[in-house]
Each structure stands twice: as C-alpha cells, then as structure tokens.
N, C-alpha and C positions, 0 to 999 in steps of 0.2 A: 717261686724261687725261695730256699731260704740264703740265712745268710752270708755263707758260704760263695752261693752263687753270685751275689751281689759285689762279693772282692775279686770273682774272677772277671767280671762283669766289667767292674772299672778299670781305669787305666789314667795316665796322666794327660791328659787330652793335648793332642800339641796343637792345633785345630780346629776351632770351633764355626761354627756355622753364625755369622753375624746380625745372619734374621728372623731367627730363631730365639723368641724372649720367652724365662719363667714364669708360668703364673704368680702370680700374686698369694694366691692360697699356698702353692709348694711353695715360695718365698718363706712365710710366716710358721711354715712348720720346721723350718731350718733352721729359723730362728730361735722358735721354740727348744729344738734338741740341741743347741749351743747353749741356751739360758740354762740347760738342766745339767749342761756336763760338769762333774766333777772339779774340784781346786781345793788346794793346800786350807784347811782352817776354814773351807766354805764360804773367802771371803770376796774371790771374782773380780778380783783387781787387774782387769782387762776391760777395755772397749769394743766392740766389733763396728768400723764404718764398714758401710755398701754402701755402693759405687754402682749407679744405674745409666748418670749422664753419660752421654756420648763424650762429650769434649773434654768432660774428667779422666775421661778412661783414654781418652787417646790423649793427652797432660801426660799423668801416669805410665805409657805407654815409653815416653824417653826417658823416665827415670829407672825403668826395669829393660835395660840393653835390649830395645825393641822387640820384646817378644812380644809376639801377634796375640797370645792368647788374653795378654790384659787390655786390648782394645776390642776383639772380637766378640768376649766372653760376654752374657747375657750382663749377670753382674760381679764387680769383686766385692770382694768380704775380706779387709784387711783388720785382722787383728792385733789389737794395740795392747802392749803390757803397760804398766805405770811403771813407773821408775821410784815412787816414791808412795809411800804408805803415813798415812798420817793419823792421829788420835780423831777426827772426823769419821773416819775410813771404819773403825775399828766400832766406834758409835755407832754410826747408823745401822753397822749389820749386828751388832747385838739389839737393838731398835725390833731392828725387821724379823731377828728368830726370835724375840719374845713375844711379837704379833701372830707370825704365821703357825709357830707352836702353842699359842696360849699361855704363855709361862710370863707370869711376872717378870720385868725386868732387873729386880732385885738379885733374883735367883741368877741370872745372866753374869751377874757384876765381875762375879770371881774368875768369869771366862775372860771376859771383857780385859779385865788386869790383867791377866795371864798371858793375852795377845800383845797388850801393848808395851810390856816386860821383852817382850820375846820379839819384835818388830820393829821397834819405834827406835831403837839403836842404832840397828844397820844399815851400814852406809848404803848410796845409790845403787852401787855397783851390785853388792852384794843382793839388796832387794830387784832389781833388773834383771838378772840372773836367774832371781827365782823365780819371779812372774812372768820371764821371758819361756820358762819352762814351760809352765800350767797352760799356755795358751795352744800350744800342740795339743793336747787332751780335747780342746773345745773343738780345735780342727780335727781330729777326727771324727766327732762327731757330727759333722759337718760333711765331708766327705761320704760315711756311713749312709748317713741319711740322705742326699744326692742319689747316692746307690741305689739304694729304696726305690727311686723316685724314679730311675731312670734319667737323672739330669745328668752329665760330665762335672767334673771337675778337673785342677792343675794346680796342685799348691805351689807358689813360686816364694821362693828365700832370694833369687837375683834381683836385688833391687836395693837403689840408691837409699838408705836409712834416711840419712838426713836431708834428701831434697823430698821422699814422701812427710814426713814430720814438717818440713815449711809449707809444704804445698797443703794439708789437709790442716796445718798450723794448729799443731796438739803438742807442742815443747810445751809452750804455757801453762797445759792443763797435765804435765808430769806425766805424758802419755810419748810412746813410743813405736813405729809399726814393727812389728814383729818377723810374720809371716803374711801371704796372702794369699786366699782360693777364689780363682777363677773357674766361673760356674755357667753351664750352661747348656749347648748340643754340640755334640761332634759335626765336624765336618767330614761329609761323603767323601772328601781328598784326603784325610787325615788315614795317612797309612797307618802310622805307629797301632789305631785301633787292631790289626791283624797281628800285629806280632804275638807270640807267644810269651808270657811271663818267664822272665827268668829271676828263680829263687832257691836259695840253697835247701836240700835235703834239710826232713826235720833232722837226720842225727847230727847236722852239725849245728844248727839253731838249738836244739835242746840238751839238756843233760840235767838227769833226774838222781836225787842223791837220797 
C-alpha cells in the first residue's frame, strides 16, 4: 500500500472491537512519530497522556457524551497543549538543541532571546490558541501512522474540557486536553467502515495562482 491507500483505508472508527489490544512495539512507534511531528520554534509545548486502564477509559467515557469509542478503544492519546510558556520552557530546549546539534550553547543565546522576547508576553489566551493549534499537526501524525499499521483510529473534540483537566489533574501543571484519538480495531458491527468517503472535488479544494 502506499500512502494514499492508507487515507482511503482509514475512517473515523465509530466502533471498535474491545478485545482487541495494540502491541506494545506499534504503541512505541506511535509515539515515536508524534515525538518527531513538527511545531511552531520546535518547542513541543504539548503533553501526550495514554489511557490503557479500563476504569480510566470508562471515567472518561461520561465526560465525552458517552461515546463508546473512548471506552472500547484499545488506548486513548489525549493531547494536552499548555496554556502557559515560561523562561524554563525556552532553556531547556535551547539546552536540548545545543546537545543534540553540538553547537555550543553560547551560539543558541541569540535564539534563546529572541524566543523569550516573542513569547514570554503573551497572555494565556493568546499562547492556548497557539499550542492548542500545533497539537492537530502531532495528531495527524498519529492517525498517519495507525494507518500504516493498520490499527483504527477517531479523533474526538466532544468532550467535557474541564472535568478531563480535573480528572487527569493537569490545571496545575499549565496543561490543557485539547483533542483526543482513540485507537485501536474496528468492530465487525461498525458499519460506518463500508461507507464511501464523501469529499469535495479537487477544483473546489484547490486553486492554483
């Protein structure tokens, strides 16, 4: 298959099969292609929990208007944006690219300024906004590579913000759930898998100037 086949392939699982678990190994490479996705300044001011417990997942399960797929699903992957950026924030990952590059961190300093000039002002809201963005970018990669894999996924946005923020009790640590994917096998009853994709013609998605 290439990759192509892989987006026809998926769908948003309404359905899964609840005895049906992900290895461990396709766990860890999921995780891997989330660590590697993309973000603003390369700074990854997001969390990712997974959710394997049973009794988390069905917790969870009444704060997302009882959709079955976040109980049934192998595991969720609720990612969490920060609300808040701090001069810590901005150190450690200039720290971390003068390690992983070799570069002295001297040479770093002038980035390092330039981030916290441009960050360290903006209110919650505005920084929320923006890490609430970048975290769709991890998720598809996330999804992408499920695809790969042949595991399902369901990204779900319905869900109670603030009783998941008490319940995984991440206010404290200036973290927020965002979005979540529920990941794992289709159920043999799950019709939606048969439907046909419906998507609009490229000429109305594209225009080339």
């Amino acid at each position: 298959m290439d990759i192509i086949d892989y987006y026809k392939w998926r769908y948003a699982t309404k359905k899964f099969n609840p005895d049906k678990k992900i290895p461990i190994s396709d766990i860890e490479l999921i995780k891997e292609s989330i660590r590697l996705a993309p973000t603003s300044y390369g700074l990854q001011l997001f969390k990712v929990i997974i959710i394997e417990n049973q009794l988390k997942k069905e917790a969870l399960r009444k704060f997302s208007y009882n959709q079955s797929q976040v109980s049934d699903a192998s595991h969720l992957f609720i990612f969490c944006n920060s609300t808040k950026v701090f001069e810590k924030d901005i150190d450690l990952y200039i720290e971390n690219k003068s390690v992983s590059q070799k570069i002295p961190i001297e040479e770093n300093k002038g980035y390092g300024d330039f981030l916290k000039k441009t960050l360290l002002n903006k209110s919650s809201e505005e920084i929320s906004e923006w890490t609430k963005n970048q975290i769709y970018i991890a998720l598809t990669h996330l999804m992408t590579t499920c695809a790969s894999l042949k595991i399902d996924s369901c990204p779900i946005e319905g869900f109670d913000t603030s009783k998941y923020n008490e319940f995984l009790n991440i206010n404290k640590k200036n973290l927020s759930a965002g979005v979540v994917a529920a990941i794992g096998y289709r159920s043999e009853s799950d019709d939606s898998q048969h439907n046909k994709k419906v998507r609009k013609s490229f000429k109305d998605i594209f225009e080339v100037d």
